[in-house]
C-alpha positions in Angstrom: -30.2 3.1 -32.9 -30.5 0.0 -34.7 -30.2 -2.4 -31.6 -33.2 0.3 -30.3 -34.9 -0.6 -33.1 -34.4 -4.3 -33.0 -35.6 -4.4 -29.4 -39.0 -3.0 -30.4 -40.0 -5.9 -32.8 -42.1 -8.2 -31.4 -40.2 -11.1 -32.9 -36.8 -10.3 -31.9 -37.5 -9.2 -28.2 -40.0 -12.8 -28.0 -36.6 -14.6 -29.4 -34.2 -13.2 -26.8 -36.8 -13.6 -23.9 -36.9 -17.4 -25.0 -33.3 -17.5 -25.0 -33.0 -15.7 -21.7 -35.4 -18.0 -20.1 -33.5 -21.4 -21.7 -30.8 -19.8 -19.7 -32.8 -19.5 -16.6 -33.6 -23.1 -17.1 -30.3 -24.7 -17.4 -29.0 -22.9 -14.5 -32.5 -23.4 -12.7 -31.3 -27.0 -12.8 -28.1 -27.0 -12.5 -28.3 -25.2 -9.1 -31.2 -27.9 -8.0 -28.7 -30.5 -9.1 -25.9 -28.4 -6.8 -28.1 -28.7 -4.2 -29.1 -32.2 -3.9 -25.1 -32.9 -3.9 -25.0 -30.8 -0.9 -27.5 -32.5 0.3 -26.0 -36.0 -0.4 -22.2 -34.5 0.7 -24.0 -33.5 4.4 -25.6 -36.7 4.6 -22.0 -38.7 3.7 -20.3 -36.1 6.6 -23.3 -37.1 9.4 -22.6 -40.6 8.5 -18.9 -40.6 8.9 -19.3 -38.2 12.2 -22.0 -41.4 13.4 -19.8 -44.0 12.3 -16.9 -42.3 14.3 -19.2 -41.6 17.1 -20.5 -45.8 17.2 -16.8 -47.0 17.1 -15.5 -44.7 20.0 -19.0 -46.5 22.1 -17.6 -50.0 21.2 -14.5 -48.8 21.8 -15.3 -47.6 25.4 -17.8 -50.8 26.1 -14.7 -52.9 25.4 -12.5 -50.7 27.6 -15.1 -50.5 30.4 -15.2 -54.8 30.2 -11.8 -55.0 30.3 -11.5 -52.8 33.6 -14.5 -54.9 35.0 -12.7 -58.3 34.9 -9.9 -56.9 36.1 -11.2 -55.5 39.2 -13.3 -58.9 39.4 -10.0 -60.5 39.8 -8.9 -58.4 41.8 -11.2 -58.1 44.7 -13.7 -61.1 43.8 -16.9 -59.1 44.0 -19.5 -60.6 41.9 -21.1 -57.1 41.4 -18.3 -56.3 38.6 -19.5 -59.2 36.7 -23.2 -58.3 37.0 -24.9 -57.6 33.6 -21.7 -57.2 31.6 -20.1 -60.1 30.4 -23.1 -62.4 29.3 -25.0 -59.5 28.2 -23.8 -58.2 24.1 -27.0 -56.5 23.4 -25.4 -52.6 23.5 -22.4 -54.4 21.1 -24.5 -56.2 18.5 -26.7 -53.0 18.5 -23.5 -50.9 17.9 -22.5 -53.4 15.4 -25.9 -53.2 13.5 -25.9 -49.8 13.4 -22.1 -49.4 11.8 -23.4 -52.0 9.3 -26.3 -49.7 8.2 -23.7 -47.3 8.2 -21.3 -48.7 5.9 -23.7 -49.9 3.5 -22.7 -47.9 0.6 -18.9 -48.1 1.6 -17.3 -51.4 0.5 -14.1 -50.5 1.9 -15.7 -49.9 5.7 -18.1 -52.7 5.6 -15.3 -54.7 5.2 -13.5 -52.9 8.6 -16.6 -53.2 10.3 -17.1 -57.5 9.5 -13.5 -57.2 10.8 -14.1 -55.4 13.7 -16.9 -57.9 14.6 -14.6 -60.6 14.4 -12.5 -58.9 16.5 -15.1 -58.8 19.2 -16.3 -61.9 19.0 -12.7 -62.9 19.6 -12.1 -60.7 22.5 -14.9 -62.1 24.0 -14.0 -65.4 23.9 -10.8 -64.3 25.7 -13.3 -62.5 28.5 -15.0 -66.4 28.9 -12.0 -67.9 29.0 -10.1 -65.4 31.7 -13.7 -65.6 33.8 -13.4 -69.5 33.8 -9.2 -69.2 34.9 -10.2 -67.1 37.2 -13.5 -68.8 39.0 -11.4 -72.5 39.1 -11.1 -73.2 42.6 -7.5 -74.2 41.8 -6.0 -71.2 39.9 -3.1 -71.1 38.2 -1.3 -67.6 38.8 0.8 -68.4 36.3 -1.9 -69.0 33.8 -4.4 -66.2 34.6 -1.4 -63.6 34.1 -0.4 -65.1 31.0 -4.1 -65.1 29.7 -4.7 -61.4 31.4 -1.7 -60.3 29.2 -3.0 -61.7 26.3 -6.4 -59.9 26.9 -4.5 -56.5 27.4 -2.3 -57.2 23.8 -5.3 -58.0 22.3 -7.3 -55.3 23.5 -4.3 -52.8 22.2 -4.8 -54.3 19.0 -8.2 -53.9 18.8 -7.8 -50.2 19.7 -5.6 -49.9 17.0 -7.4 -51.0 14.7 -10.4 -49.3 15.8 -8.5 -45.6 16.4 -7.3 -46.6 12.4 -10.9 -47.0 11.3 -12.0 -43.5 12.7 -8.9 -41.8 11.4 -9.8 -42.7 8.1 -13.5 -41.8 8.5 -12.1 -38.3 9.8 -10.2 -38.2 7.0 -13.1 -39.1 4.3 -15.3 -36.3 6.7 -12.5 -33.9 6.5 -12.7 -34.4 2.9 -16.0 -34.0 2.1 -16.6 -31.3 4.3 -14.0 -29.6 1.6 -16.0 -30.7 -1.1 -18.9 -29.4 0.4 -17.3 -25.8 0.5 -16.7 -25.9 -2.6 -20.0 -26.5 -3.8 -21.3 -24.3 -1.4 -19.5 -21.5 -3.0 -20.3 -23.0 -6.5 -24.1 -22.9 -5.6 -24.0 -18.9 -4.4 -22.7 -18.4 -7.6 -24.9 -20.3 -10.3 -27.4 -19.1 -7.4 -26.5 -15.4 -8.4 -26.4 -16.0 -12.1 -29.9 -17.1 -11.3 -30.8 -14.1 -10.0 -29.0 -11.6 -12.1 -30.4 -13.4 -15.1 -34.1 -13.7 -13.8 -33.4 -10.1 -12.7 -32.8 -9.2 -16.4 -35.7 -11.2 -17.7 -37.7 -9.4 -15.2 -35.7 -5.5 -16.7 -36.5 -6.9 -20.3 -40.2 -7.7 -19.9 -40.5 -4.3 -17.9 -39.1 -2.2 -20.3 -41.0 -3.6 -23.4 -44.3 -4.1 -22.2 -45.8 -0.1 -21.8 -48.0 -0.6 -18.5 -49.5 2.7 -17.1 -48.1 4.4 -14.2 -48.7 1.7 -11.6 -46.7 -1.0 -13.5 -43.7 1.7 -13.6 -44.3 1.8 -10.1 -43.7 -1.4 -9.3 -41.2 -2.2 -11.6 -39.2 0.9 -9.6 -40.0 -1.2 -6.8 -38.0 -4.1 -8.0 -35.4 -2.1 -9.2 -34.6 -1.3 -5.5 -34.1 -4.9 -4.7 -30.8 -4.1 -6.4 -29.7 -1.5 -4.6 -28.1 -3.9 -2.0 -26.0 -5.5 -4.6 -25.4 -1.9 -6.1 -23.9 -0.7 -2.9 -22.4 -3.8 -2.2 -20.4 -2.9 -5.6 -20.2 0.7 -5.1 -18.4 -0.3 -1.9 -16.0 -2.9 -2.9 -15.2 -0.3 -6.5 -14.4 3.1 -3.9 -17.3 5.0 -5.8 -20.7 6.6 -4.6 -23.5 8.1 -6.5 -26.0 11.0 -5.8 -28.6 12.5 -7.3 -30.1 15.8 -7.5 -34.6 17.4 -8.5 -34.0 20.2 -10.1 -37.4 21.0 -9.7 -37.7 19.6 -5.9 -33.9 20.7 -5.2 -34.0 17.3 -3.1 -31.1 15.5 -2.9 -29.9 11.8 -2.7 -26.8 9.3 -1.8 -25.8 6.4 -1.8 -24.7 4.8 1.1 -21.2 4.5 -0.2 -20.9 8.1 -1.1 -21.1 8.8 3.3 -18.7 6.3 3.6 -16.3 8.3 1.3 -16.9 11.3 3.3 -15.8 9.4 6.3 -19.0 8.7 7.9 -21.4 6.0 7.9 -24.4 5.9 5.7 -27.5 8.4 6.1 -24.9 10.4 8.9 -26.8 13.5 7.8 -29.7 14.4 5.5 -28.4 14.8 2.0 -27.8 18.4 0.6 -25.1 20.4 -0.2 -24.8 22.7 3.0 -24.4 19.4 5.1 -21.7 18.4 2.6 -19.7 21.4 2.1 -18.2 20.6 5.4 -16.5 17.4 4.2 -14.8 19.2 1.2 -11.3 20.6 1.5 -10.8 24.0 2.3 -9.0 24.7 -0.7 -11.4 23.2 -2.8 -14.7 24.4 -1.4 -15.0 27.6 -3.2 -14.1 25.7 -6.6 -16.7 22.7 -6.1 -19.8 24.6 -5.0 -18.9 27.3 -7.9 -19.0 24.6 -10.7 -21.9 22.8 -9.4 -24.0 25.2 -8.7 -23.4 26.4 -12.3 -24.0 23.5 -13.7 -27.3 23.4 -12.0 -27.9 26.4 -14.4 -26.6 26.2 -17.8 -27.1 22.4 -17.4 -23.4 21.6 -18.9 -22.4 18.4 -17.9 -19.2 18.6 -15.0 -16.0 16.7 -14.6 -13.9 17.7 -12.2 -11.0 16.4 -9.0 -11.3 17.7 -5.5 -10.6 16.5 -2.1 -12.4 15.3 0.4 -11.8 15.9 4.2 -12.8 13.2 6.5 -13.5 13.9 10.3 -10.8 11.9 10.7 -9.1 14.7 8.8 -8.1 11.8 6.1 -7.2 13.5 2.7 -9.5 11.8 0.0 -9.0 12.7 -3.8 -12.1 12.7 -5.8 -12.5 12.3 -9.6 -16.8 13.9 -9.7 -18.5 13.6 -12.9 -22.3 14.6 -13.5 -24.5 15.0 -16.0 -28.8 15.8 -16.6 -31.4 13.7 -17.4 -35.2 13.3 -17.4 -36.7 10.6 -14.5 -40.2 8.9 -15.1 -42.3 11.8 -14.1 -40.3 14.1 -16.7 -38.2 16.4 -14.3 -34.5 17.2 -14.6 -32.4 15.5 -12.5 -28.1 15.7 -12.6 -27.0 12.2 -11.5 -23.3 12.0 -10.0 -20.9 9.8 -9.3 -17.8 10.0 -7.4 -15.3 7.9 -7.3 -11.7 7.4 -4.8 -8.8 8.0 -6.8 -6.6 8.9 -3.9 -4.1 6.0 -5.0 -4.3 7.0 -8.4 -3.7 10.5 -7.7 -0.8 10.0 -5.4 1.4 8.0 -7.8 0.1 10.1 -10.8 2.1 12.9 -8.3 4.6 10.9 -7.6 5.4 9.9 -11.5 4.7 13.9 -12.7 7.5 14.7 -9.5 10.0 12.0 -11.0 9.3 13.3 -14.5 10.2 16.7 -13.4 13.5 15.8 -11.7 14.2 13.2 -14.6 14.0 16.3 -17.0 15.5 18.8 -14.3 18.6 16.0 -14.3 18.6 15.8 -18.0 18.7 19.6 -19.0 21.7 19.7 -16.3 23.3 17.0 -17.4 23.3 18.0 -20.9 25.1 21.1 -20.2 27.6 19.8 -17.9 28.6 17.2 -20.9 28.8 19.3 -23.7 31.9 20.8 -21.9 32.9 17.4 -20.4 32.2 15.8 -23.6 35.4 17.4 -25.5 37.5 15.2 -23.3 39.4 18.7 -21.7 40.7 16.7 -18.7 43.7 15.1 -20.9 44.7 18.5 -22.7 44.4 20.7 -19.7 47.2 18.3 -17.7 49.5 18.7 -20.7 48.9 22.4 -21.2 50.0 22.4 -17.5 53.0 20.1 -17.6 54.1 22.1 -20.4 53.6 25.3 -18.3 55.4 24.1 -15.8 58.3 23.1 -18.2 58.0 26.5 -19.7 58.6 28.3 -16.0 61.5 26.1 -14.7 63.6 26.5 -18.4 62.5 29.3 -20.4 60.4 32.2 -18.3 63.7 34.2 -17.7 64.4 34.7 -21.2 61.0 35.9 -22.2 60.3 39.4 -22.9 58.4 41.6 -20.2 55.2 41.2 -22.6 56.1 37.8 -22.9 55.7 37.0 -19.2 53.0 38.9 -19.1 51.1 36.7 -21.6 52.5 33.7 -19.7 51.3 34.2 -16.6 47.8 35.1 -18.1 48.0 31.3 -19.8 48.7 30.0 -16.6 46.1 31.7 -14.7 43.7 30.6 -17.6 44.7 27.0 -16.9 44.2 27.3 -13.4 40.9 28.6 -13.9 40.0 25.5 -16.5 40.9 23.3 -13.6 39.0 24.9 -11.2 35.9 24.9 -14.0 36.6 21.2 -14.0 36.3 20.5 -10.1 33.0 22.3 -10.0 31.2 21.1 -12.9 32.8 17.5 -11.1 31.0 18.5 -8.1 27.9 19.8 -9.6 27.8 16.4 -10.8 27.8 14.4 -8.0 25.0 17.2 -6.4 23.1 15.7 -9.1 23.5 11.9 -9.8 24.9 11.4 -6.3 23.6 8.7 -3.3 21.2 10.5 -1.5 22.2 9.0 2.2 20.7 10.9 4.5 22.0 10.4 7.9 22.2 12.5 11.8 24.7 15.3 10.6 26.1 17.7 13.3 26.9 20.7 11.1 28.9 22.2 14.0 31.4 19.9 12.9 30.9 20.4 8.8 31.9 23.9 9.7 34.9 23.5 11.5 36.1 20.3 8.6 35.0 23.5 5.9 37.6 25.7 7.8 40.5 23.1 8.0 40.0 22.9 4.3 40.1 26.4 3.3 42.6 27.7 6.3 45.4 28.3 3.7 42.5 30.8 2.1 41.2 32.1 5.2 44.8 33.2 6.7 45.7 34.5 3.1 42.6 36.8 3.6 43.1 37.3 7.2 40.0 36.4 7.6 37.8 36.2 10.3 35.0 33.5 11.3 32.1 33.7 13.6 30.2 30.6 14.2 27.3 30.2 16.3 25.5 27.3 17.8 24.6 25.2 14.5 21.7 22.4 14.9 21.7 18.2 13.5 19.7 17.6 10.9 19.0 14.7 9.0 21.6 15.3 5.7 23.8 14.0 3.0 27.1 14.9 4.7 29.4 15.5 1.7 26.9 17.4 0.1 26.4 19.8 3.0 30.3 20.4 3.7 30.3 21.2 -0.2 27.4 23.6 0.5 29.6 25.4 3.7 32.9 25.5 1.3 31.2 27.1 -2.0 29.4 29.6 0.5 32.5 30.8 2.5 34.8 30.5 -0.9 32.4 32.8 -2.4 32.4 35.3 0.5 36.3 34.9 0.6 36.3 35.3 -3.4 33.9 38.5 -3.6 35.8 40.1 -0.2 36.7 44.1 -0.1 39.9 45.0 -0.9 39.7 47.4 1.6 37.9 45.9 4.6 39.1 42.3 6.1 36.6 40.0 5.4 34.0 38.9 8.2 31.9 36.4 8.1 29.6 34.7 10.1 28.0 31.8 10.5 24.6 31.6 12.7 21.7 29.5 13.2 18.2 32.0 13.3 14.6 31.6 14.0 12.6 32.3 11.4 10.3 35.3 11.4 6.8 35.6 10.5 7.8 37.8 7.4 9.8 35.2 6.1 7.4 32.8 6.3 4.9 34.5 4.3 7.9 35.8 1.5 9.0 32.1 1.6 5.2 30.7 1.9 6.1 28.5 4.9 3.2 26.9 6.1 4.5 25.9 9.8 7.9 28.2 10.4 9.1 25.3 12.9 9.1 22.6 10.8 12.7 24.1 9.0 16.0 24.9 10.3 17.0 28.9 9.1 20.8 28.9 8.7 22.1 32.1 8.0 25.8 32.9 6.1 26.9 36.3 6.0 29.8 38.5 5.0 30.4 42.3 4.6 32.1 41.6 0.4 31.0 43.8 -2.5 27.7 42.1 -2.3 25.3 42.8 -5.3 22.6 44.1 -6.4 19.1 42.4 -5.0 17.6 41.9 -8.9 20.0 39.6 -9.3 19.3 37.5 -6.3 18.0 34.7 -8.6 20.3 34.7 -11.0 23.4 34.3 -9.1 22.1 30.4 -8.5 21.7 29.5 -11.9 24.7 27.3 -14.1 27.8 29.3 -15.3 26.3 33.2 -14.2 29.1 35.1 -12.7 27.7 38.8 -12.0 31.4 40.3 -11.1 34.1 39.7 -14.7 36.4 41.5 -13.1 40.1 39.3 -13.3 40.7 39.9 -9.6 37.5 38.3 -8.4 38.2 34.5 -9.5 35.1 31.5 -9.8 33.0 30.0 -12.7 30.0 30.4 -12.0 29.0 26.8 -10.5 29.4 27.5 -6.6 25.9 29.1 -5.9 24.8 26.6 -7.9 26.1 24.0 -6.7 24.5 25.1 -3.3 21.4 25.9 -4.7 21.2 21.5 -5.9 22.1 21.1 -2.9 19.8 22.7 -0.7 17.0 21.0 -3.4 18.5 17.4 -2.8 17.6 18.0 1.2 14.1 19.7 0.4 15.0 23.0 1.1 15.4 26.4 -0.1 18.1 29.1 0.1 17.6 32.7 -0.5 20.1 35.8 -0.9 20.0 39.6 0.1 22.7 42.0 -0.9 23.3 45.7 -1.6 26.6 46.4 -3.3 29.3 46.8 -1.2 27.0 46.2 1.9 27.9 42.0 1.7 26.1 39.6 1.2 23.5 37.3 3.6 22.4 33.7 2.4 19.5 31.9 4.3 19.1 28.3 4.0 16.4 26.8 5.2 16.2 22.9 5.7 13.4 20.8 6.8 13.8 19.1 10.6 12.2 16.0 9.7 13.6 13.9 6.3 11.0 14.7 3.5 12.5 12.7 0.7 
């Protein structure tokens, strides 16, 4: 309010407008002074291209008199002697010319007063070869020795010469670099120019109240800078677009097409040609919130997607809000603006904050039992059960070997919670490698490693035709050994155990219960058994840490195994699912993506 105010007085708004135009002034003549240098920087590079040019003619007049004698000699027609030797005209012009030049340039005045010399000399050694040459009595002997020193003579000339343009390439090279750079340097004090004369011309508009005419044409004006606006628009990622309220017409920028994937004034801007260019997903949510906003005139923020034709997911951060124009209607002004970047690491950091904390909360349980150092303790409790057997077991009383073997079994059981919280472990901080993985053969290494459970059991295995997927290998073996311990573990006393082991397609009722978009982009692998199963409420449960739905003695396990798998299956992008009915088994469903999606 105060700066509002201080802009009204007279004095104040006369001040700044003499200010702003001392501003205009110095870079008024600072860019004329820019521009006489490049004026004086192109006339420097013409002159060292013409001075290059005049020494490669001398050069060549030199060359083409050399060749002329020679032939002379040769073949002793007069006609290579005609108008050539006697006639310097071309030369001394050529010499004049570098001399006007090389006025300014000391150092190349002095090259060129050499280079004269040098002429003058050469020719000299033309008269002198001529003369040899024409003597009725000529010395061979002679004539070569003076042709050779011509031919040194000339080389050294060239020499010299080829040094001089070098140079004068080099001086051209550089100020053609210099003239970039002030090139450059003028565009910009020659914007500043602009932008500044541009604000003079915004300051005078909006202080001086004209009638409806001068509005007009300041409007007018104002669209001069709609170039540079979209210019900015395009180079930022944002677009703008109005909306009448009272017309219901509609306007964009030329950038806001572009972010819709098509080039500007593609279509005539209104919302039915744009709804079409917003995601599925999102359409129903956009039009909703604009359209009521275009009633209770609250001002909108919100993110959505756009859908190119290219079918190019854009993410979209929209914000609008309602104002008066000039002739007093509402109007909601918009911009958008491309945060697909944004948004995509902002995923990817809330993802990695979620597994961080997912890690943490796991971790904090597994070392709160790890923590009490029970690794050391449970070997001596074990040595000393061990001592205990071999010495004093047969002189216990029955209830004595009773409570024994129940210490032992307890031990056991420790040691077997201490392997699997080992192994839920490395589920969790583990490489994840992923790697071709034929699971025909994880199956048949899971079998060599329980066969001593399996033939205590007398169990028997059915394996089907099993795929290779892209996988961490010693997490998937874990996956197959928890899964056929646990059938083996939760068996009927009364039934051998059967399990199986069978790669399925999934059906279209699994893949709306699972909510899988495309049902071949994942693997189904399916491991069965006929145990004691369980009831299907607890289908979730059984994967969380340390739940064991059975207590019963007979059945051993801690209460990691499912879970374990369950990490697992997460680590490869996957999901795994159970359906049970007590005493009816048990039927696990993994399903793992073809393609690697970490």
């Amino acid at each position: 309010m105060k700066f509002l105010k201080l802009f009204k007085n007279s004095q104040v708004f006369k001040l700044a407008l003499g200010v702003a135009i001392l501003v205009v002034c110095y870079f008024g003549s600072k860019f004329f002074s820019q521009m006489q240098k490049l004026t004086s920087t192109l006339e420097l590079i013409a002159k060292s291209n013409d001075t290059q040019l005049e020494l490669e003619k001398l050069l060549s007049i030199i060359n083409s008199y050399d060749y002329s004698l020679r032939n002379y000699i040769i073949t002793n027609d007069e006609s290579y002697l005609q108008n050539r030797f006697l006639n310097r005209g071309i030369i001394e012009e050529g010499i004049k010319k570098l001399k006007v030049l090389t006025v300014n340039d000391p150092l190349r005045k002095k090259d060129i007063l050499t280079l004269e010399k040098l002429i003058n000399y050469r020719f000299k050694l033309f008269r002198e070869t001529l003369i040899a040459a024409k003597s009725n009595n000529v010395d061979q002997l002679g004539l070569k020795l003076k042709l050779k020193r011509s031919n040194d003579y000339t080389e050294m000339m060239k020499l010299f010469v080829y040094k001089v343009i070098n140079s004068e390439r080099l001086k051209a090279k550089f100020q053609n670099s210099n003239h970039q750079f002030e090139l450059q340097d003028s565009l910009m004090t020659a914007f500043l120019l602009i932008i500044l004369s541009l604000l003079i011309l915004l300051l005078s508009f909006n202080k001086t109240n004209i009638d409806i005419e001068a509005l007009k044409e300041a409007n007018d004006k104002l669209k001069l800078l709609n170039e540079s606006f979209n210019t900015a628009e395009k180079t930022a990622g944002f677009g703008h677009w109005m909306v009448n309220l009272e017309t219901n017409t509609y306007t964009f920028s030329d950038n806001l097409y572009r972010l819709m994937g098509v080039e500007p004034n593609a279509f005539e801007p209104n919302l039915e040609n744009t709804i079409k260019y917003f995601h599925p997903d999102d359409l129903e949510y956009v039009t909703k919130v604009h359209r009521e906003s275009l009633i209770n005139h609250q001002s909108t923020s919100i993110v959505f997607r756009f859908l190119t034709a290219t079918n190019e997911v854009r993410y979209i951060m929209g914000v609008g809000s309602f104002t008066k124009d000039g002739n007093g209607d509402l109007i909601k002004i918009g911009v958008n603006y491309d945060i697909t970047n944004q948004y995509k690491k902002t995923l990817e950091l809330e993802e990695n904050n979620k597994e961080l904390k997912y890690i943490n909360t796991e971790l904090e349980s597994f070392n709160n039992i790890v923590s009490h150092d029970l690794q050391e303790p449970l070997r001596k409790i074990q040595m000393f059960i061990s001592r205990l057997e071999e010495k004093e077991f047969d002189v216990l009383s029955q209830q004595g070997r009773d409570y024994f073997s129940k210490v032992r079994v307890a031990a056991n059981r420790m040691q077997t919670l201490l392997i699997d919280l080992v192994n839920y472990s490395r589920t969790v901080k583990g490489d994840k490698v992923f790697v071709e993985t034929d699971l025909n053969k994880m199956i048949t290494e899971t079998l060599i490693d329980l066969s001593i459970n399996v033939e205590e059991k007398n169990a028997v295995i059915q394996i089907g035709k099993l795929p290779t997927i892209k996988a961490i290998p010693f997490q998937i073996k874990q996956l197959f050994i928890n899964l056929v311990s646990n059938s083996l573990n939760y068996s009927q006393e009364t039934q051998i155990p059967k399990i199986s082991i069978t790669s399925e397609i999934i059906t279209e009722e699994e893949a709306s219960e699972y909510k899988i978009i495309n049902k071949e982009d994942y693997y189904k692998i399916v491991v069965a058994d006929n145990g004691i199963g369980f009831k299907q409420e607890y289908a979730e449960k059984i994967f969380l840490l340390f739940k064991r739905l059975e207590t019963d003695p007979k059945y051993s396990g801690t209460g990691l195994g499912l879970a374990i798998c369950s990490r697992i299956v997460d680590n490869h992008n996957g999901f795994i699912w159970a359906k049970s009915q007590p005493n009816e088994g048990a039927k696990f469903s993994i399903f793992l993506p073809k393609v690697d999606m970490v």
